[in-house]
TORVEX-42962 format. One record per residue (C-alpha): x, y, z; residue number from 1. Coordinates in Angstrom, 1 decimal. Layout:
N
<r c1="X" c2="Y" c3="Z" i="NUM"/>
...
REM end
This chain:
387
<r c1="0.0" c2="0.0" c3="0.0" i="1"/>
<r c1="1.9" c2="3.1" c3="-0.8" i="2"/>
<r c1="1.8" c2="6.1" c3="1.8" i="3"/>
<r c1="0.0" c2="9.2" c3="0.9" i="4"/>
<r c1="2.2" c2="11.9" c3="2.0" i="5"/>
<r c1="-0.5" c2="14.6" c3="3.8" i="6"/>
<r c1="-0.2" c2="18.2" c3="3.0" i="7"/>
<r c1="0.7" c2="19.1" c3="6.3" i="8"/>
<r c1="4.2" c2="17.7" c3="6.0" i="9"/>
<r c1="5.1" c2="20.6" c3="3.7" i="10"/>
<r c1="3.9" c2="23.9" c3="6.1" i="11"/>
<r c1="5.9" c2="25.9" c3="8.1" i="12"/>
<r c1="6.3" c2="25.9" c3="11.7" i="13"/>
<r c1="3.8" c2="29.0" c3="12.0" i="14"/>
<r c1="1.6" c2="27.5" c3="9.1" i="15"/>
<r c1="1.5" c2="24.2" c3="11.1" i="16"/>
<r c1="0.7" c2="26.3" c3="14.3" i="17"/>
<r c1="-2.2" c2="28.0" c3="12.6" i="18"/>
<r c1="-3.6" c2="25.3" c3="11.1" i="19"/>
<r c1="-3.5" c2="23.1" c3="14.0" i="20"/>
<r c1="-4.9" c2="25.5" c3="16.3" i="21"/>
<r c1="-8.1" c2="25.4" c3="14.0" i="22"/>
<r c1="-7.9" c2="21.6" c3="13.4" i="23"/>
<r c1="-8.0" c2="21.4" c3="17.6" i="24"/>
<r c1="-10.4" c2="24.3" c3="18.2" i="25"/>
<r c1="-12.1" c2="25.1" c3="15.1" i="26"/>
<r c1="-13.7" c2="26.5" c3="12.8" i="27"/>
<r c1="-12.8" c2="29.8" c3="14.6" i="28"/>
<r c1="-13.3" c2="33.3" c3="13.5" i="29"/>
<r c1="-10.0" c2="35.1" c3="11.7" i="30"/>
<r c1="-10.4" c2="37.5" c3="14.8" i="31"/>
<r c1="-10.6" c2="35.0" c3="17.7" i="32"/>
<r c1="-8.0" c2="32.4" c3="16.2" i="33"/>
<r c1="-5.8" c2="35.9" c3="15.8" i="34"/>
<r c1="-6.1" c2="36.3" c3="19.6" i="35"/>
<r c1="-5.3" c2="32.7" c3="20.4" i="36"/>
<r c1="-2.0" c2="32.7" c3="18.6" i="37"/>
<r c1="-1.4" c2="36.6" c3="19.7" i="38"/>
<r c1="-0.6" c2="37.6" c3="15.9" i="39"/>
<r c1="-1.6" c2="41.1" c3="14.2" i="40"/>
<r c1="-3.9" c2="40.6" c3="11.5" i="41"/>
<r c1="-1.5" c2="41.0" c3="8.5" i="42"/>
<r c1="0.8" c2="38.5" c3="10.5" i="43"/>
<r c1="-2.3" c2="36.2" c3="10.2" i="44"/>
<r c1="-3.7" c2="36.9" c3="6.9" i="45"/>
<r c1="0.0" c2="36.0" c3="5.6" i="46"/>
<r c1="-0.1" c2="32.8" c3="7.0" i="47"/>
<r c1="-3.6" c2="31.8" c3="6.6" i="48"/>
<r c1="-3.3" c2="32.7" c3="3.1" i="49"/>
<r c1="-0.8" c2="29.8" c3="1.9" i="50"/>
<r c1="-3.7" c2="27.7" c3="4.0" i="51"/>
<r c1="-6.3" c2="28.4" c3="2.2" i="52"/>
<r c1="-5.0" c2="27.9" c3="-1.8" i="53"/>
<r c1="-3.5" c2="24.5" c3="-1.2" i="54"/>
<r c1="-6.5" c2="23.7" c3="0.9" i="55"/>
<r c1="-5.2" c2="22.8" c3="4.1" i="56"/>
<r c1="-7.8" c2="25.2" c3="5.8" i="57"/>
<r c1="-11.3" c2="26.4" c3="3.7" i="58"/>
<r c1="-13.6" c2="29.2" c3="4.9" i="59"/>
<r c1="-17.0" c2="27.9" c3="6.1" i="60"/>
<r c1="-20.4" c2="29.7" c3="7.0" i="61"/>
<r c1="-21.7" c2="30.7" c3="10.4" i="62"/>
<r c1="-25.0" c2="30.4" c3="11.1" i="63"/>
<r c1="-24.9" c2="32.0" c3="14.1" i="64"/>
<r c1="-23.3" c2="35.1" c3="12.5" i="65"/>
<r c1="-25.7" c2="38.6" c3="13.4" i="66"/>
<r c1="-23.6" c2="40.0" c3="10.0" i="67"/>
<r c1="-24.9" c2="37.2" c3="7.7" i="68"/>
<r c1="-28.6" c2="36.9" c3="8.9" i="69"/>
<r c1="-28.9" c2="40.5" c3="8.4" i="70"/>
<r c1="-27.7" c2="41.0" c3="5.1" i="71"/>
<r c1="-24.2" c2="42.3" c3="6.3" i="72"/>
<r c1="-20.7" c2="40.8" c3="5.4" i="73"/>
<r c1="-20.4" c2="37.3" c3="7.1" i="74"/>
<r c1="-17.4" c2="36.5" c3="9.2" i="75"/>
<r c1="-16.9" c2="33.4" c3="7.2" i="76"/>
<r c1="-14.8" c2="31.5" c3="10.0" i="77"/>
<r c1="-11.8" c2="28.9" c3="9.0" i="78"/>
<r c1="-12.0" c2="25.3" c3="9.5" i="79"/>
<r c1="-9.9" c2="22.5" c3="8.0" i="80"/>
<r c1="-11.3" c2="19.7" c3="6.0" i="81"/>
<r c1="-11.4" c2="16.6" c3="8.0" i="82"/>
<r c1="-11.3" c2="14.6" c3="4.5" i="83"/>
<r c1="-8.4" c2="15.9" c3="3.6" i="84"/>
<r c1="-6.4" c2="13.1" c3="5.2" i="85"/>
<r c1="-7.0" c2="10.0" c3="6.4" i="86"/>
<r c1="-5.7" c2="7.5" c3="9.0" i="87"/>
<r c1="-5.6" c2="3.5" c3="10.4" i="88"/>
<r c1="-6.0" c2="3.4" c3="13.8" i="89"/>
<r c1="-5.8" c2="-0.6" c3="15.8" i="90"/>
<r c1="-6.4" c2="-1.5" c3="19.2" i="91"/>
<r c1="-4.6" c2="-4.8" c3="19.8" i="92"/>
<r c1="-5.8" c2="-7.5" c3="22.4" i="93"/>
<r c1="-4.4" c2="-11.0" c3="22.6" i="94"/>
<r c1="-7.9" c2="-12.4" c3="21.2" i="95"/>
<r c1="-9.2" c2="-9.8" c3="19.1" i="96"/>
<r c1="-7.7" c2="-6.6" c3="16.7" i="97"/>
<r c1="-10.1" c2="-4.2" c3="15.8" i="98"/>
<r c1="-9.5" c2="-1.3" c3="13.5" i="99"/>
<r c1="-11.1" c2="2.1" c3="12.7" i="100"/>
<r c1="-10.4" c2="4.2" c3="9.7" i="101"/>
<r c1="-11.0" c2="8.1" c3="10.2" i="102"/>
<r c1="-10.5" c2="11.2" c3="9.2" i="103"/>
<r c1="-8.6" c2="14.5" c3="10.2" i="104"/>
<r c1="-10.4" c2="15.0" c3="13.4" i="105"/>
<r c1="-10.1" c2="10.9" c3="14.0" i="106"/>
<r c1="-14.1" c2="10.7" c3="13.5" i="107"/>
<r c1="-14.9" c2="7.4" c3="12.3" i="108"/>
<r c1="-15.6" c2="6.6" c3="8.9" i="109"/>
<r c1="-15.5" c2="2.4" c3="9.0" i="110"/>
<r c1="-14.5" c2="-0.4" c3="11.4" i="111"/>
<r c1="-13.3" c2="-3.4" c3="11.2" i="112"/>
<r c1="-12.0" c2="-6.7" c3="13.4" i="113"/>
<r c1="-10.9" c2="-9.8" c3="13.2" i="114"/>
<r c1="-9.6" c2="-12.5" c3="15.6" i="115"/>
<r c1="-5.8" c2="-13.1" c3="17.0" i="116"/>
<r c1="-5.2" c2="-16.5" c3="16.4" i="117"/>
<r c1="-1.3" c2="-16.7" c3="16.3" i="118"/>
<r c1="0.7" c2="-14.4" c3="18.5" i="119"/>
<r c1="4.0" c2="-15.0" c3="16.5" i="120"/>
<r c1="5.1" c2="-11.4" c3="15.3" i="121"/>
<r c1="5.1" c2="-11.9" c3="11.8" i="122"/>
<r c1="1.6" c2="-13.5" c3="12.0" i="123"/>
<r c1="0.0" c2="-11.0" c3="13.7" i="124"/>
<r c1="2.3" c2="-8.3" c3="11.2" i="125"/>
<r c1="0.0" c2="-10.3" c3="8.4" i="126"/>
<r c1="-3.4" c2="-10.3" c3="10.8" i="127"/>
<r c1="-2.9" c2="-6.2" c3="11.0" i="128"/>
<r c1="-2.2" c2="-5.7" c3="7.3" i="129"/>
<r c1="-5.1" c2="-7.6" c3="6.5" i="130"/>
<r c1="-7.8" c2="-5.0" c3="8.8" i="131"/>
<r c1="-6.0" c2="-2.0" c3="7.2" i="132"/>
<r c1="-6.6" c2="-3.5" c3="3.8" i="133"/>
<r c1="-10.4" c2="-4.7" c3="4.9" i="134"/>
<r c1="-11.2" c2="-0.5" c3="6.4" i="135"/>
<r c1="-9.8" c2="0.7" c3="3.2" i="136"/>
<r c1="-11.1" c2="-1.6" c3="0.7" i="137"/>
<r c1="-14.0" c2="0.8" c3="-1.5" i="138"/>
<r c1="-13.0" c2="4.0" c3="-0.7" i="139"/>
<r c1="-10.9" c2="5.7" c3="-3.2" i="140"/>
<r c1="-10.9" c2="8.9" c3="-1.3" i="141"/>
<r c1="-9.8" c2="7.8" c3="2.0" i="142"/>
<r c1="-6.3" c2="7.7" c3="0.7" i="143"/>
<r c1="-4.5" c2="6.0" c3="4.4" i="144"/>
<r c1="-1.6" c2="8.8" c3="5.4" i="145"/>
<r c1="-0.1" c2="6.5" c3="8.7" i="146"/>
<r c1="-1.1" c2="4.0" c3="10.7" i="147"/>
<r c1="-1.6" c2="3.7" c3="14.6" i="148"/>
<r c1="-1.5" c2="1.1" c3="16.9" i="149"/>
<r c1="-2.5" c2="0.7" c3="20.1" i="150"/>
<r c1="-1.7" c2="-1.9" c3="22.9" i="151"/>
<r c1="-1.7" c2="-2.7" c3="26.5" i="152"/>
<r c1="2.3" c2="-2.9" c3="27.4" i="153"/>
<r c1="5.3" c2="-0.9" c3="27.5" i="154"/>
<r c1="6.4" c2="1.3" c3="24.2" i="155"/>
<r c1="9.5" c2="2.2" c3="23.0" i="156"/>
<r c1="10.4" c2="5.2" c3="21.0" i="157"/>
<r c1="6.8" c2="4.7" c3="19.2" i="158"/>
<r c1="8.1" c2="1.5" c3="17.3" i="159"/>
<r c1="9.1" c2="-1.1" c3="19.8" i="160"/>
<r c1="7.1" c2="-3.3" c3="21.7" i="161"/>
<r c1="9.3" c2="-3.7" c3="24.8" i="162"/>
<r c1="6.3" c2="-5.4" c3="27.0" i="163"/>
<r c1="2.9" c2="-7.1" c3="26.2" i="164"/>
<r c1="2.0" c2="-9.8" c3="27.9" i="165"/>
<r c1="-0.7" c2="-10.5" c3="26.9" i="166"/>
<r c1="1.4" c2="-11.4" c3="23.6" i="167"/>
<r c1="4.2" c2="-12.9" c3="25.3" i="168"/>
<r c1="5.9" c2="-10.5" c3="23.9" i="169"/>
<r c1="9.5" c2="-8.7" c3="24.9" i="170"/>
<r c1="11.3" c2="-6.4" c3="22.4" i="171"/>
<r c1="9.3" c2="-6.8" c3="19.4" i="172"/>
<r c1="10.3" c2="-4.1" c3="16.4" i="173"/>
<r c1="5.9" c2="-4.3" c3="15.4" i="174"/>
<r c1="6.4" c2="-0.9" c3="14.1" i="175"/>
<r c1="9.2" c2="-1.4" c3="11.8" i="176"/>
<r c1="8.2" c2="-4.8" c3="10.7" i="177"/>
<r c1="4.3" c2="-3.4" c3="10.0" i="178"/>
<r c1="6.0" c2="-0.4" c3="8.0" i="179"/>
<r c1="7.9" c2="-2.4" c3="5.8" i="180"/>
<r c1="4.4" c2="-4.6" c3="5.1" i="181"/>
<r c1="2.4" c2="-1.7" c3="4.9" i="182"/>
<r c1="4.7" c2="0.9" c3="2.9" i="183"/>
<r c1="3.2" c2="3.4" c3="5.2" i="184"/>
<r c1="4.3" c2="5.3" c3="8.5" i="185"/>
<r c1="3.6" c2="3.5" c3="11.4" i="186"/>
<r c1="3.5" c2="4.3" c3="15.2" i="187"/>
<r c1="3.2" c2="2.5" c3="18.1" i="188"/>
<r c1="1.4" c2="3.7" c3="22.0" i="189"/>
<r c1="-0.1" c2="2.3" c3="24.9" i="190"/>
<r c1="-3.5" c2="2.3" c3="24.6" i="191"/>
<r c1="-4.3" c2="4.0" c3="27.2" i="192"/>
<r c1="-1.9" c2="6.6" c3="26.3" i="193"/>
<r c1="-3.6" c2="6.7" c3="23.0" i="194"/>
<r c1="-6.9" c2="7.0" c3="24.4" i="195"/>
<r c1="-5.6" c2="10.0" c3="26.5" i="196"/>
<r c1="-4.3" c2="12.0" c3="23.3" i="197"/>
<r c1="-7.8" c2="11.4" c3="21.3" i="198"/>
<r c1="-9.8" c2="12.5" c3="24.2" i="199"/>
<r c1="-7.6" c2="15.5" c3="24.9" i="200"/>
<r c1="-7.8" c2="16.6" c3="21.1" i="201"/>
<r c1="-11.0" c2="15.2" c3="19.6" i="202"/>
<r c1="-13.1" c2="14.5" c3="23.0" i="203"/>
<r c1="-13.8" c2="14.6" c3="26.6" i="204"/>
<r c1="-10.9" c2="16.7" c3="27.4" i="205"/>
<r c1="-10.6" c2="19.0" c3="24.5" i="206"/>
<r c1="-12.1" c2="22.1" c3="26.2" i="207"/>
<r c1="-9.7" c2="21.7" c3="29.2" i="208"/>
<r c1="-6.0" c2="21.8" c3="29.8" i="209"/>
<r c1="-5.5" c2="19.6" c3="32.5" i="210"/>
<r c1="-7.9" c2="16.1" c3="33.2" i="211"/>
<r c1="-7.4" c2="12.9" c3="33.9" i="212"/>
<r c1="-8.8" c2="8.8" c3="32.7" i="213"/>
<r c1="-9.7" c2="6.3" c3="34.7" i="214"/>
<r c1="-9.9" c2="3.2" c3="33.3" i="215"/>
<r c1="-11.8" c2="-0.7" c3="34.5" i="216"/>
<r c1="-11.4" c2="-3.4" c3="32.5" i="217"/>
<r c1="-9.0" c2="-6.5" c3="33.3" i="218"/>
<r c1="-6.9" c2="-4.0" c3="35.2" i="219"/>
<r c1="-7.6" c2="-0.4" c3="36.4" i="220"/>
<r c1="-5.7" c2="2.3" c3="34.2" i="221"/>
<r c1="-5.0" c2="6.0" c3="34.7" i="222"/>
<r c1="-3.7" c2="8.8" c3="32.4" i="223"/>
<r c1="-3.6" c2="12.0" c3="33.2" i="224"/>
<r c1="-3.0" c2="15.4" c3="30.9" i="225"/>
<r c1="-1.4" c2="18.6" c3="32.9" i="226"/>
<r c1="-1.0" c2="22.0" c3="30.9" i="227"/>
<r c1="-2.4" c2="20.1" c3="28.1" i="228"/>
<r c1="0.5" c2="18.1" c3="27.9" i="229"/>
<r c1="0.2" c2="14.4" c3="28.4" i="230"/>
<r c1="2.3" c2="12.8" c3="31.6" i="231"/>
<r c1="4.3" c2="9.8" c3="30.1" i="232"/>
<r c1="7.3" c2="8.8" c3="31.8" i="233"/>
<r c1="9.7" c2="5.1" c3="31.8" i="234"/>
<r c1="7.1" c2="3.2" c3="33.7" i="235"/>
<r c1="3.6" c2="4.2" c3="31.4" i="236"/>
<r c1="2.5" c2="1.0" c3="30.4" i="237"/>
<r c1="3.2" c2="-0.9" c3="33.4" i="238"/>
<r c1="-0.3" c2="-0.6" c3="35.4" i="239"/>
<r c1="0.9" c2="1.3" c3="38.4" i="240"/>
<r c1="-2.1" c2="2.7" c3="39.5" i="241"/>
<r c1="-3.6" c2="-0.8" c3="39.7" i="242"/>
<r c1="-1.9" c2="-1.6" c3="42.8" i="243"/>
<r c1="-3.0" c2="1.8" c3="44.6" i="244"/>
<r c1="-3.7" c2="0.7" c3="48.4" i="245"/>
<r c1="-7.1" c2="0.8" c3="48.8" i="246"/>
<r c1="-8.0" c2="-1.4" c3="51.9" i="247"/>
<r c1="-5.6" c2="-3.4" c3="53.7" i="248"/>
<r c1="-8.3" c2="-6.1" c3="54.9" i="249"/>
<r c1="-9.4" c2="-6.4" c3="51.1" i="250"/>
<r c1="-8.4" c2="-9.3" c3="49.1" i="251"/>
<r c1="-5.3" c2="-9.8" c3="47.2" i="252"/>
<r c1="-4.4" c2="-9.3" c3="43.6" i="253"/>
<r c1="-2.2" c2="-12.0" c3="41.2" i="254"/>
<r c1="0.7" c2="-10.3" c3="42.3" i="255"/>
<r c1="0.3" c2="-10.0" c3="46.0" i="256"/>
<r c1="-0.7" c2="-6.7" c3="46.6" i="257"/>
<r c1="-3.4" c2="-7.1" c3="49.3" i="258"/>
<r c1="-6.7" c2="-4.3" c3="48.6" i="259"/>
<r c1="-5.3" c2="-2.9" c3="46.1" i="260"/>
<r c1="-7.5" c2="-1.1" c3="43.1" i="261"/>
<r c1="-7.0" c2="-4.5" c3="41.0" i="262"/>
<r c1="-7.4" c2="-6.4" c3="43.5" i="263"/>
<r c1="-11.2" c2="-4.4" c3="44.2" i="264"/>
<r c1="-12.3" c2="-2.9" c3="40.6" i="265"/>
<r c1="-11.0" c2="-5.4" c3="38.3" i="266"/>
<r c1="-13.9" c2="-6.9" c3="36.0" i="267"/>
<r c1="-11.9" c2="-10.6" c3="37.0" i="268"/>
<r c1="-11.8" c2="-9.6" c3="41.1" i="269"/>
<r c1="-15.6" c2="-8.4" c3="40.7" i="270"/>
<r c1="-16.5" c2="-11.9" c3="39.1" i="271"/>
<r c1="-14.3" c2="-14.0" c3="41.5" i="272"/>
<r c1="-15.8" c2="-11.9" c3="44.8" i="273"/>
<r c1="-19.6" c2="-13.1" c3="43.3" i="274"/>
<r c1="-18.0" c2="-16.6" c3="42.3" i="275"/>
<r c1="-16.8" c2="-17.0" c3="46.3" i="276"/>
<r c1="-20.1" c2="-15.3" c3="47.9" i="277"/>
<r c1="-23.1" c2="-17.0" c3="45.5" i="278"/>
<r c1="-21.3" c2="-20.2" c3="45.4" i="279"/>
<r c1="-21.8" c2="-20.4" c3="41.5" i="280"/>
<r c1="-19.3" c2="-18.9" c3="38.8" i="281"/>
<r c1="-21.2" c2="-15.4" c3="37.0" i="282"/>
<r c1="-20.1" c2="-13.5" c3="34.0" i="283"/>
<r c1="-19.3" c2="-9.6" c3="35.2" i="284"/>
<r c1="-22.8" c2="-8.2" c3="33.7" i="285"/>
<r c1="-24.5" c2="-10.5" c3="35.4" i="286"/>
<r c1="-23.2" c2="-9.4" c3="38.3" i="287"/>
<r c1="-24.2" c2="-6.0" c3="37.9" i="288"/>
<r c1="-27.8" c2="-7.0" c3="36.2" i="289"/>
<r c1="-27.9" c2="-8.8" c3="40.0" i="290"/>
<r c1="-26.8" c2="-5.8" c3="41.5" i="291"/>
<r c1="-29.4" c2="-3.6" c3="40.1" i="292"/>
<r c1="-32.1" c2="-5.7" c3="40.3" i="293"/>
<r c1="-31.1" c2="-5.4" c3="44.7" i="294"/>
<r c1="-29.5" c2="-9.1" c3="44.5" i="295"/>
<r c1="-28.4" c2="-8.6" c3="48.3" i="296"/>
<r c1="-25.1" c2="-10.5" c3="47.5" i="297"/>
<r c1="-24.2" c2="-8.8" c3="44.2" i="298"/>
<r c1="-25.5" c2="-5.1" c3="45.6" i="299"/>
<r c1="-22.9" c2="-5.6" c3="48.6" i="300"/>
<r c1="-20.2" c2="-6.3" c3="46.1" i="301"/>
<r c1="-20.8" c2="-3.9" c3="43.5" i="302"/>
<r c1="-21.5" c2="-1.3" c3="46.3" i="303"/>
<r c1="-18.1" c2="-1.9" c3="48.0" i="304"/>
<r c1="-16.1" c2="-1.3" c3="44.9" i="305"/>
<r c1="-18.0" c2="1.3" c3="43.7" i="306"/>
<r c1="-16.9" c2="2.8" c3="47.1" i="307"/>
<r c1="-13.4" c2="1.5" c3="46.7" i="308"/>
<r c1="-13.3" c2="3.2" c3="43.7" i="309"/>
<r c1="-14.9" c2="6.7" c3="44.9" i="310"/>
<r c1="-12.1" c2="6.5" c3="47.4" i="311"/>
<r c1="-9.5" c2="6.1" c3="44.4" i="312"/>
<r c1="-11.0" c2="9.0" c3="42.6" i="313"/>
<r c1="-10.9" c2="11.4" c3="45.2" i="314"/>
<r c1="-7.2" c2="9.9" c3="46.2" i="315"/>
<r c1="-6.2" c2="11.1" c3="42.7" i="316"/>
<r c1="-7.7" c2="14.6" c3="42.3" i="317"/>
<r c1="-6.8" c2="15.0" c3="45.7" i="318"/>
<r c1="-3.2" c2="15.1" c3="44.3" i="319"/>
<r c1="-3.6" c2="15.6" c3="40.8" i="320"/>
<r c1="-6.7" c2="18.6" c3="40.9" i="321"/>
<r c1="-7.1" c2="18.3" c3="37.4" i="322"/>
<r c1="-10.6" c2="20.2" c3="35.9" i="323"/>
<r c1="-11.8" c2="16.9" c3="34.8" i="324"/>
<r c1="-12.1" c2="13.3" c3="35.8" i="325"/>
<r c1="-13.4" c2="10.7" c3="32.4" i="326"/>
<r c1="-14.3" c2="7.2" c3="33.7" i="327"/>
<r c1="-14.6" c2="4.3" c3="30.9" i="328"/>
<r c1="-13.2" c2="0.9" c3="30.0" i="329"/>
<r c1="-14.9" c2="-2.3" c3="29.2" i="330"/>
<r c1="-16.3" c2="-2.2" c3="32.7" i="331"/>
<r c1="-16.9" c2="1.3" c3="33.4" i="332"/>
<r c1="-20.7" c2="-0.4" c3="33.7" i="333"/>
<r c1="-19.2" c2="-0.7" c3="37.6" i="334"/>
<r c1="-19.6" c2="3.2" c3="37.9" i="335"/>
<r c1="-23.0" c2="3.3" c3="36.7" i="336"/>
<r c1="-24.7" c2="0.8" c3="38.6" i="337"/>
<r c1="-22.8" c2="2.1" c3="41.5" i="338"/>
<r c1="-23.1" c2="5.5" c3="41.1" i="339"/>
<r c1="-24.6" c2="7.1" c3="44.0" i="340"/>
<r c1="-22.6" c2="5.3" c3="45.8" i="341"/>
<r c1="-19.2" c2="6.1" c3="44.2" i="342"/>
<r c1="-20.0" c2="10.4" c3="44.3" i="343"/>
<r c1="-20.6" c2="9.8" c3="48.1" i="344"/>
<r c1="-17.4" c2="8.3" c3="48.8" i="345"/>
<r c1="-15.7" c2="10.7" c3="46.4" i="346"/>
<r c1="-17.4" c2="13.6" c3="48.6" i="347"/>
<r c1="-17.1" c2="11.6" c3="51.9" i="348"/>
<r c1="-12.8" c2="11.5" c3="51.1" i="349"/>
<r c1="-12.2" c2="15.2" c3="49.9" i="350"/>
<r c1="-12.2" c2="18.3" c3="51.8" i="351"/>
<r c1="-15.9" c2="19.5" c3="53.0" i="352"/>
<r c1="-14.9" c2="22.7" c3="51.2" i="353"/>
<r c1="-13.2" c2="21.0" c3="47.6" i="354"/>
<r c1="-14.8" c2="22.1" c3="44.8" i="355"/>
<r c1="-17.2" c2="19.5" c3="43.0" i="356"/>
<r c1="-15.6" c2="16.9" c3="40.8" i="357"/>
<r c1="-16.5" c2="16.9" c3="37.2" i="358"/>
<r c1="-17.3" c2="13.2" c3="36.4" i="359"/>
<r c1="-17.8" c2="12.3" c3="32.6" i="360"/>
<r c1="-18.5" c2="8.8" c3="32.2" i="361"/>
<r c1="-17.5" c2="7.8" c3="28.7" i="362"/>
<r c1="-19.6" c2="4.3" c3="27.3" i="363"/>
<r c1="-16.7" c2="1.8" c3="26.3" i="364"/>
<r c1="-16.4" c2="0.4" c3="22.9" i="365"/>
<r c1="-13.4" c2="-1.2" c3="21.3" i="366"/>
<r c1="-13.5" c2="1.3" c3="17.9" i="367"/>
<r c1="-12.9" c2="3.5" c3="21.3" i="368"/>
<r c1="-9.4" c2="2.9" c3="21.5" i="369"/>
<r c1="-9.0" c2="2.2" c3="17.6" i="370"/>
<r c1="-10.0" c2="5.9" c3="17.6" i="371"/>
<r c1="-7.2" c2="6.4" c3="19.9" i="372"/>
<r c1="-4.6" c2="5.1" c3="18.2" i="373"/>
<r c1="-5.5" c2="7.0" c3="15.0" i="374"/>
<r c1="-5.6" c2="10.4" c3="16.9" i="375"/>
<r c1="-1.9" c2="9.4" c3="18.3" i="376"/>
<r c1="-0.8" c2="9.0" c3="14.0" i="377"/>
<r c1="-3.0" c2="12.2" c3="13.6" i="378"/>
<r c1="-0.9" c2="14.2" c3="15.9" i="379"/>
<r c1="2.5" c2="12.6" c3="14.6" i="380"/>
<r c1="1.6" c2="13.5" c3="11.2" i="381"/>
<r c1="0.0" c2="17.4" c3="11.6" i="382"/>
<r c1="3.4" c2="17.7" c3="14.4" i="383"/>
<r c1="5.4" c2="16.3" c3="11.9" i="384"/>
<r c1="7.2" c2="14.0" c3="14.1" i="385"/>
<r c1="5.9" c2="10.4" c3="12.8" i="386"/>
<r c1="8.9" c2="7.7" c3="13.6" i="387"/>
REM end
């Protein structure tokens, strides 16, 4: 498949800053995106100009505009064209890949899955190819500019798997060996990380400079974004958060660490505390379908780590005080059923006088983290930094 260099490769650092304000915040007025970047008009109107003719940015109408409803000259704000590029984002389990093509502002346009089989590098190399093919397939105009991919494990300089285990996998080059299948740029994240960067861009955290992701699924995950910058350090990937002390009476997780958030919150600790109480083994919704129909056995458990995991939220803003907390993960369904529960234990463990917690529970869906990864080759192409 041969890459489709995007037109953003050839501006400027102050084109790319223009545009890329408006690809973030857009469309915005000439006037207000002026402000923003704290340029004089001509300053702008040189720079926006370039924009415009090789179609990079396009003028658009606003409806909203006082000017155009009354006859006057509309402000005719600037907005890119999300079509104008196009991107492969994969979320990679051990059992399943799933892949979403989208657009500019990683909104998207098909999806696409298929089983993991054969963990061997090269196999799943051909398994990957094979869903970027399948998204692709029909569409002419969605010519693929880079690829993401996402994974739950430790990254390496955006090409190197150093950690999945959920592979078995140590020091894989996936990123190199995919690029030289695919003839297109490639780059690798943690998926969680990935998540982060779409939501801060393109979602739940795009009107806020500082929020942070908690995650339930097999494990509990946290990301957190601080002067809209995304915290990544040597040890993202590895879970930490997961063994946050919680209660040390609770039960202990795979690796020994007694009450700890796995250990209280993860869908597999949820099932095994119903599994030991009921006497019979149940899936994790039906736990919760217990719990809400006031199953005394399954409300006691889902209300306990509902308040184990109001106590880890308020732990975190407590020391992180970011403007916004976004809950989601393939068992986020925890925080829902357990809701009332979890803001009271959230209020019950900050200060009487803390200002109120802005909880945004986001539905889980695997093309969720798909979209993740395509936001993280998004950003690598518009910075111009793609491995």
């Amino acid at each position: 498949m041969p890459a489709t260099p995007s037109r953003w490769t050839e501006l400027s650092v102050s084109e790319r800053r223009v545009a890329l304000e408006v690809l973030v915040h857009g469309p915005l007025a000439r006037t207000e995106l002026a402000q923003r970047l704290e340029l004089s008009t001509p300053s702008l109107t040189r720079l926006t100009k370039p924009l415009i003719d090789t179609g990079v940015l396009h003028e658009v109408d606003d409806p909203t505009d006082p000017a155009a409803r009354n006859g006057g000259r509309p402000l005719q704000p600037l907005d890119v064209d999300p079509g104008l590029d196009h991107f492969v984002g994969i979320k990679l389990t051990g059992t399943r890949a799933f892949a979403a093509l989208t657009d500019l502002r990683a909104e998207i346009v098909h999806a696409a899955d298929l089983p993991v089989e054969d963990h061997r590098p090269e196999a799943v190399v051909e398994l990957l190819a094979r869903l970027v093919a399948q998204v692709s397939e029909g569409r002419p105009d969605a010519c693929v500019c880079a690829v993401g991919v996402g994974l739950g494990g430790i990254v390496r300089e955006d090409v190197r798997v150093g950690r999945a285990p959920f592979l078995g996998w140590r020091d894989v080059d996936l990123g190199v060996l995919l690029r030289e299948r695919l003839g297109l740029p490639v780059v690798l994240a943690n998926d969680l990380d990935a998540l982060m960067e779409a939501e801060h861009w393109f979602g739940a955290g795009r009107d806020v400079s500082d929020f942070v992701a908690l995650t339930i699924g097999a494990a509990v995950g946290c990301g957190l974004v601080v002067h809209d910058r995304l915290v990544h350090g040597r040890d993202s990937g590895l879970g930490l958060l997961g063994h946050f002390a919680l209660d040390p009476l609770g039960p202990a997780c795979p690796d020994g660490h007694r009450g700890c958030a796995n250990a209280l919150l993860s869908m597999d600790a949820i099932q095994t505390q119903a599994a030991l109480a009921s006497g019979r083994a149940l899936t994790y919704d039906e736990v919760l379908d217990l719990a809400e129909a006031a199953d005394p056995i399954a409300d006691q458990i889902v209300g306990n780590a509902a308040r184990a995991f109001g106590v880890l939220i308020a732990d975190v803003v407590n020391i992180a005080q970011p403007q916004r907390v976004v809950l989601t993960g393939e068992g986020i369904r925890l925080a829902e059923v357990g809701w009332d529960r979890l803001v009271a234990s959230i209020r019950e463990h900050r200060n009487p006088e803390a200002s109120d917690v802005d909880l945004l529970l986001v539905k889980d869906d695997p093309t969720l983290w798909a979209r993740g990864a395509a936001a993280v080759a998004i950003q690598r192409t518009v910075l111009a930094t793609l491995p």
